[in-house]
Phi, psi and omega in degrees: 000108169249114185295340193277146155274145164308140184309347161263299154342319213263357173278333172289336170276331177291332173295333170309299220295314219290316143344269201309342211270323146355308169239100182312169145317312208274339183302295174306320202280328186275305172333296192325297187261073217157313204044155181148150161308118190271086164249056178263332185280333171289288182306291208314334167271345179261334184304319193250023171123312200262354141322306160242084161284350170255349202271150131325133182287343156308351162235007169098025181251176196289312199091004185249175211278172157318337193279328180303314189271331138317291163333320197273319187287315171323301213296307185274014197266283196304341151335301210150319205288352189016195217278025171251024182216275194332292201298337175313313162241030156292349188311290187312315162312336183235333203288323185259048172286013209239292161310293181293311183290322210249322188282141179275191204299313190316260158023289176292304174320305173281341178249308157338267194320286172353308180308288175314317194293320198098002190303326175249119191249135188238163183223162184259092198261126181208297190269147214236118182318296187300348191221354168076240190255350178257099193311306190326318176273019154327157195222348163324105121350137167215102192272138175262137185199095193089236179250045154184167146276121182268141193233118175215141159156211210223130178248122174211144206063060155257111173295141187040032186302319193296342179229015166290136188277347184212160181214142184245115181252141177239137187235165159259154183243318147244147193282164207283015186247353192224034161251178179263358164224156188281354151263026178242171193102336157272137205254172190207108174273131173220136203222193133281148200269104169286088179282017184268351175236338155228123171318144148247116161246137171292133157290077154337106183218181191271006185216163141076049190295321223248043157207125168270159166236202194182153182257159176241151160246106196248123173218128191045031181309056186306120178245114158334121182312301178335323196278330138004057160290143181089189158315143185260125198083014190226027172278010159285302132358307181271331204253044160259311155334336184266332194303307195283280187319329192287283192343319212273340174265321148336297186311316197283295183313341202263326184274318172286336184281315167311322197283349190250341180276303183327308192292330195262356160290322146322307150313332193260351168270005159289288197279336164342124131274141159219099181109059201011061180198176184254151198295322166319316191267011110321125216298347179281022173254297201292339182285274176000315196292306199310278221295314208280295185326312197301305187322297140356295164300339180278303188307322216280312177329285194292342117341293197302325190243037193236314166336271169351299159291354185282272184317336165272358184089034194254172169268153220224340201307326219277300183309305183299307172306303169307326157298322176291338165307281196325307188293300167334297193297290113027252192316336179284298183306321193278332169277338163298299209304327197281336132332287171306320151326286189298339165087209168284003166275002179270341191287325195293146182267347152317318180273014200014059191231241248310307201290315178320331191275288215306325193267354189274331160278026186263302187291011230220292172288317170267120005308329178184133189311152164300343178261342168287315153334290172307348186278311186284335172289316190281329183289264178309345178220001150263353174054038158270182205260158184314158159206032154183000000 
């Protein structure tokens, strides 16, 4: 059992760090409040490369595992960049594993490198106002007519839509009444994003200004049978491949961004005076920061070892969903506390720890709620009875 990263792990962070050291505080900080896609910072990842780090090298990606790719996205969180420098490119790193598993040579061959260069940007359409977190009910339509599909329904928190160029869509293809289980009958698409057939309305929200999110109005939508992956009815089934990696990189991101608040309350309770002495030498300061470190080291383990089981083929859900728990909790708590630490300068956005808090319930809330874990945890690996 070895705890270390490898001398390559540990050249991918430095390489990242190195990247990521390009876009300051006041860069991000302009993003927050301005907003607009940061996509100098989406090149400068595509430019060296780390776009496609999961992709197979045979389409021009790196080839290396989730674990690799954790490592990367925490690196960029703990920058500075939190979840606004992550999400600019977690879509890539994860959304298309459902293409390299799934997709045939052609496919890959066409869709993939795009991805990679950064030349394309893609969004993920899977939730639906009306059904959340239960996929099975979707009600986005997909009619086969002919040689393609006609699309009509409805999509929301769909990330960066405003500037993607391609969308991996999951639709039903038969309707629900008339398969024998409620996962079978969705279909799964990777397409080009027609805006002439689908609205983008923008989401006003309270954090993470400079990656939109968005609702979609998909009407009379066409898609090309090419564009299918896989089988017609088994787009549940593929875009479950994708599910365990996004937890396990959420995580790793939800642990850099605490690990990045963390640093700077500590800094800032070092030079704080307050009654003459620094505010650092007080144990209400310092156990609350100390208790955040433990936390924190714990989720990044479980990560590590949840990243591990992915990449080794082992089943994984109990681990990734647990990392994704922890680090959600674990990163809220180290960015509240780094508010409170900072006092009323923590409320100022000079001091960014308030972006921090803010941006910290996007891992917290996202992909799936803290409770449906625990839901899913009593279930599957305590063999308690279903409870929803």
């Amino acid at each position: 059992m070895d705890f270390a990263l490898t001398a390559n792990q540990e050249s991918i962070r430095d390489a990242v760090a190195k990247i990521c050291a390009r876009f300051d505080d006041a860069y991000w900080l302009k993003k927050d409040k301005e907003g607009g896609f940061p996509a100098d910072f989406h090149k400068a990842m595509a430019d060296a490369g780390w776009l496609g780090i999961c992709i197979p090298e045979a389409y021009g990606g790196s080839g290396l595992g989730i674990t690799d790719a954790a490592i990367m996205m925490r690196t960029i969180s703990e920058s500075g960049a939190g979840m606004s420098g992550a999400s600019a490119v977690h879509m890539n790193v994860f959304g298309l594993n459902p293409v390299v598993v799934f997709g045939n040579e052609e496919q890959c061959k066409r869709m993939l490198p795009p991805i990679i260069s950064g030349q394309e940007k893609a969004c993920f359409a899977v939730t639906e106002p009306n059904t959340g977190l239960n996929t099975t009910q979707l009600k986005t339509r997909a009619v086969r007519s002919g040689d393609k599909y006609i699309v009509n329904g409805q999509k929301v928190w769909i990330s960066t839509a405003q500037v993607a160029e391609k969308i991996l869509l999951l639709a039903r293809t038969t309707p629900l009444e008339e398969v024998k289980s409620p996962t079978h009958g969705l279909s799964l698409f990777y397409t080009n994003f027609d805006r002439s057939r689908i609205a983008v309305h923008e989401i006003e929200k309270m954090g993470r200004k400079a990656v939109d999110s968005n609702e979609l109005f998909i009407e009379n939508f066409e898609i090309p049978i090419e564009d299918r992956l896989g089988e017609e009815g088994r787009g549940f089934e593929y875009i479950l491949h994708g599910m365990n990696p996004e937890r396990i990189l959420i995580a790793a991101e939800a642990v850099g961004l605490g690990r990045l608040a963390l640093s700077r309350a500590a800094a800032y309770a070092k030079t704080r005076n307050v009654f003459n002495r620094s505010i650092g030498q007080n144990q209400a300061i310092q156990h609350p920061l100390a208790k955040n470190w433990m936390e924190l080291e714990a989720a990044w383990l479980m990560t590590l070892s949840a990243g591990w089981q992915y990449d080794q083929g082992l089943p994984c859900g109990p681990a990734a969903n647990t990392a994704k728990y922890l680090a959600g909790e674990a990163g809220f708590q180290a960015c509240e506390q780094a508010v409170m630490t900072h006092g009323g300068f923590g409320y100022a956005k000079e001091f960014h720890v308030e972006r921090y808090l803010r941006e910290s319930l996007i891992p917290r809330i996202a992909p799936i709620s803290p409770q449906l874990i625990l839901s899913f945890i009593a279930e599957k690996v305590l063999g308690l009875p279903k409870s929803y």
